[in-house]
N, C-alpha and C positions, 0 to 999 in steps of 0.2 A: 425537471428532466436532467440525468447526469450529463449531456453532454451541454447543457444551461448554467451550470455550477461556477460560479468567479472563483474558482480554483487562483486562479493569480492574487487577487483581493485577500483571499483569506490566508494566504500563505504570508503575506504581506505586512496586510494585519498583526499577526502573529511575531512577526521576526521585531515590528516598528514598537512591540507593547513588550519586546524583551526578551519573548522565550527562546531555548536552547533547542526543547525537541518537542516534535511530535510524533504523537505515539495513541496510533487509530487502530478503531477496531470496523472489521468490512465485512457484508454479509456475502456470502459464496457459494457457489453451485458446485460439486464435489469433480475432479473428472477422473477420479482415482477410487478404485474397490476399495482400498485400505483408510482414504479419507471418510470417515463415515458422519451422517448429518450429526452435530452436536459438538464435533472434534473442533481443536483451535491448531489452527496454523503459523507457525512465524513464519511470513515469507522473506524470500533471501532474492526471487529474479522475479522479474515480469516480461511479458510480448507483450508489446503495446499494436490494439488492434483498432484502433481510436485513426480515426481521419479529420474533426471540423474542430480540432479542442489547439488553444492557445497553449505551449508548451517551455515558452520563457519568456524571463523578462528582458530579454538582453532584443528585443526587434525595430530597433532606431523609432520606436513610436517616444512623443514628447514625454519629456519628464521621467523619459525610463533609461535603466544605466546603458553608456557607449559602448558601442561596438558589438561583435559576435562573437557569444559565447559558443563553445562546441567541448561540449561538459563530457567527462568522462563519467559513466554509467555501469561502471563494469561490476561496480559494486552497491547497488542503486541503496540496499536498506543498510543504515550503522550496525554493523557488526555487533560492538558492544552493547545500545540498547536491546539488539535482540537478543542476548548472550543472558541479559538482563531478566526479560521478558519469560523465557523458556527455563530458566531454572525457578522461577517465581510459581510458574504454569505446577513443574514436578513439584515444588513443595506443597501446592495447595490441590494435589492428586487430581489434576484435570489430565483428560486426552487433550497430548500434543504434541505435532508433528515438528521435529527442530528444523524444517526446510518446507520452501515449496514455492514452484513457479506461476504464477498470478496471470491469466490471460488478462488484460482487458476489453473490453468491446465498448464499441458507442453506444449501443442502446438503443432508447431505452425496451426494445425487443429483447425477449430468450433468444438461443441458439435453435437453428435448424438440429435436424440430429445430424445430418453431414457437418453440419459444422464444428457438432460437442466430437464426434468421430475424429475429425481433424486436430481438433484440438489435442486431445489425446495423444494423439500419433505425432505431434511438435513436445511431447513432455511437459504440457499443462498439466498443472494438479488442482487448482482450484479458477473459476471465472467470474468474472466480475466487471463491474462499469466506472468504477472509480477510484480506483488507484494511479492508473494513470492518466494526464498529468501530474497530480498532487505529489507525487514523489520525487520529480524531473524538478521541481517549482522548489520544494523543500531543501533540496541539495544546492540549487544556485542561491540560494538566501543563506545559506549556511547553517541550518536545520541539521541536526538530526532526525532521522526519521525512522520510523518501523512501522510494521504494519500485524495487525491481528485477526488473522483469517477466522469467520466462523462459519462453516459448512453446513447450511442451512438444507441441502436438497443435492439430487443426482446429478442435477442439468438436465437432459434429458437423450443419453447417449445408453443407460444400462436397462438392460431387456428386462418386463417387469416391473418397469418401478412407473409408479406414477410420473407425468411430466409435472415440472416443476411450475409450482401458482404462488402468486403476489400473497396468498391465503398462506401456503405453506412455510414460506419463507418467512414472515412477519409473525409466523405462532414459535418457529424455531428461535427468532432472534429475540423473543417475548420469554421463554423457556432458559436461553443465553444470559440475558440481560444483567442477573444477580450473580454470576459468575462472571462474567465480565467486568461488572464495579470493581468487584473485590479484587481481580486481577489489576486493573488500572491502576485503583489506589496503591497496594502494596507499590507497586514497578512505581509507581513516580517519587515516591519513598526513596526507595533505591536508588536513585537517575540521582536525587539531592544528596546524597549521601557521597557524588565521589565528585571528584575538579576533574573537570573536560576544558578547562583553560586550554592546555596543550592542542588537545583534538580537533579543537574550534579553530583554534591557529592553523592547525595540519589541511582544513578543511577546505578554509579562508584562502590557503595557497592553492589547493589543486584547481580553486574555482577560476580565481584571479590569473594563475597561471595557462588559462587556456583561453583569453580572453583574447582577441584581433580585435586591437583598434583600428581605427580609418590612415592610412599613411600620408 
């Protein structure tokens, strides 16, 4: 269940075994006429609509780092690997959207259609159950991160269209799947190809810097 995910663990995992970025792909309910099922999104913001999910490492539990962080999120995805990602996307003639803001929801339920309505109306473009925390977790570790939206279905907000099923979703992201390798592999290509030494540094400080120790 997404809201059962060690989001913290794996982020964790990842940072202690070396790497610099993650760079996922998320399966998504469209809430935009122009996002159509198949298309890829680089997203750039999210609403976080999550209530029971652990959201840092910074919470005075044992063995986890001092004090409170209050992370700045203004800019939640690395610019640069999505910079990365969406010219990779044009040279390999895929539909895709260079922006898009990411609802998340707890789950593991769809949306009411008041809800997909609402969503809409806050400037959601696509929805989904787990992006966040994994993005909030990725920044305090010092991750790069990005996110590879694939619009598997309407949600269920456009007049017309089927409501979205576990069935339709899972043939779309079946349909994705060999477009999405080849996208990943190129991009991580790419990502080795330049020094984020600097970035990493730049990163390190906005983290460090917003941290309240105990006086």
């Amino acid at each position: 269940m997404p809201t059962l995910v060690n989001f913290r663990a794996n982020i964790w995992a990842l940072k202690e075994i070396g790497c610099t970025h993650v760079v996922v792909s998320t399966a998504c309910g469209s809430l935009q006429e122009h996002i159509k099922p198949g298309d890829f999104v680089i997203l750039d913001q999210f609403i976080d609509r999550t209530t029971k999910r652990q959201q840092t490492f910074y919470d005075a539990s044992e063995g986890h780092p001092p004090g409170i962080l209050h992370l700045p999120m203004d800019t939640p995805f690395c610019s640069d690997t999505r910079q990365i990602i969406l010219n990779t996307c044009n040279e390999l003639g895929y539909a895709v959207h260079s922006k898009g803001t990411v609802i998340t929801v707890e789950g593991p339920r769809f949306s009411s259609k008041a809800e997909s309505h609402m969503f809409r109306q806050w400037g959601g473009d696509v929805i989904n159950m787990t992006t966040v925390p994994e993005v909030v977790l990725a920044r305090e570790a010092g991750l790069f991160y990005a996110a590879i939206a694939m619009a598997t279905d309407y949600d269920c907000w456009r007049e017309g269209e089927e409501p979205v099923t576990v069935e339709r979703v899972m043939q779309t992201m079946k349909d994705n799947a060999e477009r999405a390798t080849l996208l990943l592999k190129a991009v991580v290509a790419k990502i080795a190809e330049e020094d984020w030494s600097s970035r990493a540094e730049a990163l390190k400080k906005s983290v460090e810097g917003n941290i309240m120790l105990p006086s």
